[in-house]
Wavefront OBJ file of the C-alpha trace (Angstrom):
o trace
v 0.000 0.000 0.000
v 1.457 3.355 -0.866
v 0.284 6.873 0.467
v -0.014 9.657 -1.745
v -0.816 13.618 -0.868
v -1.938 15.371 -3.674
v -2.111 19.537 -3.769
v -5.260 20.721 -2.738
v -7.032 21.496 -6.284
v -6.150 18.056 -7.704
v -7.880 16.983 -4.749
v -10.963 18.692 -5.353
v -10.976 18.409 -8.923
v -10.876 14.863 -8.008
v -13.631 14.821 -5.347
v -10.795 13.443 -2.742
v -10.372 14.851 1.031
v -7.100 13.586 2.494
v -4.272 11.381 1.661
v -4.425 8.544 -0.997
v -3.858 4.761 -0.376
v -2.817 2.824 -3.510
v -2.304 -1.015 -4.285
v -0.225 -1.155 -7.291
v 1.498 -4.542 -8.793
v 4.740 -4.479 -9.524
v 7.546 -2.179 -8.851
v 6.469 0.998 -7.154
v 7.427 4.121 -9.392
v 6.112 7.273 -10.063
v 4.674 6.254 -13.968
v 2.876 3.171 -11.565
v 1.551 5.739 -9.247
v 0.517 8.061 -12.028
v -1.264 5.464 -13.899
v -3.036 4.423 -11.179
v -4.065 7.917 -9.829
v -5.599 8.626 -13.716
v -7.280 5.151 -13.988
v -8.799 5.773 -10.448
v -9.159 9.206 -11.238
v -10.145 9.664 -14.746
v -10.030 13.195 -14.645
v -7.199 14.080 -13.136
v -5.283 12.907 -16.564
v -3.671 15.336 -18.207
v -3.081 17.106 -14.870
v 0.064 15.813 -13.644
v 1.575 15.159 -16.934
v 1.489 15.593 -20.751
v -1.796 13.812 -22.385
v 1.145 13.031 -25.390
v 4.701 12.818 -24.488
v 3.758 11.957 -20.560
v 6.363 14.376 -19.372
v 5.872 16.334 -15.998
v 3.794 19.019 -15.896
v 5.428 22.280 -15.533
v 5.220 23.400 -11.801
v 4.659 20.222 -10.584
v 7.140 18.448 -8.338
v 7.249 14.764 -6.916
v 8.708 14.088 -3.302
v 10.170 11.102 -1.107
v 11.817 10.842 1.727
v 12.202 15.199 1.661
v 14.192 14.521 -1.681
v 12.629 16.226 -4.730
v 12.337 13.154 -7.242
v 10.844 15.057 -9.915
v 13.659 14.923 -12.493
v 14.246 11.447 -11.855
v 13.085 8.864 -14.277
v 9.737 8.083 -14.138
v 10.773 4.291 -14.156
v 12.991 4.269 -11.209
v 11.583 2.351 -8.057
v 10.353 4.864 -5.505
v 12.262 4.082 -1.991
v 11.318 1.112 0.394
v 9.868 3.648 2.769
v 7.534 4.901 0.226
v 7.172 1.811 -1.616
v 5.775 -0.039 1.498
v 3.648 3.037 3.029
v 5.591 4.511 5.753
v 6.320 7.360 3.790
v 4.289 8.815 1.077
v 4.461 10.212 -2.004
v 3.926 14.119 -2.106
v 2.977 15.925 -5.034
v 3.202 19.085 -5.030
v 2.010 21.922 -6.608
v 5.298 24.402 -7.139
v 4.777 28.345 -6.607
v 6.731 30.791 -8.967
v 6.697 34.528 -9.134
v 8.207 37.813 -7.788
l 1 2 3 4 5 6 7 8 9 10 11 12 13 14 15 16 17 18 19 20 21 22 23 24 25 26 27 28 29 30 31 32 33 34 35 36 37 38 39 40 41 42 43 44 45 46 47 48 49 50 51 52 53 54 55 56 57 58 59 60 61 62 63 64 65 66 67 68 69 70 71 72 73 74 75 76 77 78 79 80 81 82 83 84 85 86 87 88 89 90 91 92 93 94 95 96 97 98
């Protein structure tokens, strides 16, 4: 079981109060997570990444274990603290301006 905290408007737009608990198969990585969240969560696709080329969405950013993982490979297996729920998965929404 994984945890994930999304930012508060995917969370609305999704109809979801609180933190998310996932079962995924197979190696625990941010694409699994994604996948998940948008088959779940039908329309939250397209929000956290590219309908086309699946890339990030600008202003977006993926942490675990108070690392920023967000230009990491999408493929790479998410840490055992993550991976097995004792940690979880924050995505956040970034802030930019001046």
């Amino acid at each position: 079981m994984i945890r994930v905290e999304l930012p508060a408007h995917l969370r609305n737009l999704a109809g979801i109060q609180g933190e998310l608990q996932l079962d995924l198969a197979g190696p625990v990585t941010i694409r699994a997570v994604l996948d998940e969240l948008e088959r779940r969560y039908p329309m939250l696709a397209g929000t956290m990444r590219d309908h086309v080329t699946r890339k990030r969405r600008d202003f977006l950013r993926f942490f675990a274990c108070e690392e920023d993982w967000s230009h990491e490979p999408h493929d790479k297996p998410l840490p055992e603290t993550v991976a097995t729920g004792r940690e979880p998965l924050i995505i956040l929404g970034a802030i930019a301006g001046g």
